[in-house]
N, C-alpha and C positions, 0 to 999 in steps of 0.2 A: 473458376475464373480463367478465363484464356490467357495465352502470355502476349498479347497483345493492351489488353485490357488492364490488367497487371504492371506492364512497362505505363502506360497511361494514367496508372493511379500514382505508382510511386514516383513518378515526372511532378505531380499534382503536387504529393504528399512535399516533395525535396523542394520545390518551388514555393508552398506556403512556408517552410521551416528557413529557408534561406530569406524570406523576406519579414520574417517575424525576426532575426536575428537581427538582420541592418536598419528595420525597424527602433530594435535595443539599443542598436551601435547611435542611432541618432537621436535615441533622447526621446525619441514618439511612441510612448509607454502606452496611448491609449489604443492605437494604431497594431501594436503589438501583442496585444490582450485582445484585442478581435481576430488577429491571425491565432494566435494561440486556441481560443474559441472552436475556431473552425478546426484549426486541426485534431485535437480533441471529438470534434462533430464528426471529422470524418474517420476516425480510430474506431470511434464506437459505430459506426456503421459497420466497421469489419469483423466485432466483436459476433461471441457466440451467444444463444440463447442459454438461457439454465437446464436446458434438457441435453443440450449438446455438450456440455461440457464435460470433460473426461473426470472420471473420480481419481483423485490424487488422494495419495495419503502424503498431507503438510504437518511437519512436526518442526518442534522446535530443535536446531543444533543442536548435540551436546558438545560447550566450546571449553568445558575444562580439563581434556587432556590433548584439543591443540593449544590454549595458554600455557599449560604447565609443558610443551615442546621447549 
């Protein structure tokens, strides 16, 4: 993606997310769930397929000897 294209999306991206909030601020909850919607539509547009995706090893924390800190 050029950085042209790039500054273009996240213009997009910052401008559905600023108007789905003041959306919230006024109460136009239906109004806000269609913005919400779209930006969502357009997240996964960016996403990867299952072939591209990097193999990770996800494991659970072990968080009983940062509690026991």
């Amino acid at each position: 993606m050029s950085n042209a294209n790039a500054q273009t999306l996240g213009n997009k991206l910052k401008f559905k997310l600023e108007m789905m909030m003041m959306m919230l601020a006024a109460d136009r909850n239906e109004e806000a769930a269609k913005m919400y919607d779209q930006l969502i539509a357009e997240f996964d547009k960016l996403g990867v397929t299952e072939e591209e995706k990097p193999i990770v090893d996800v494991h659970e924390p072990d968080l009983g000897e940062w509690w026991s800190r």
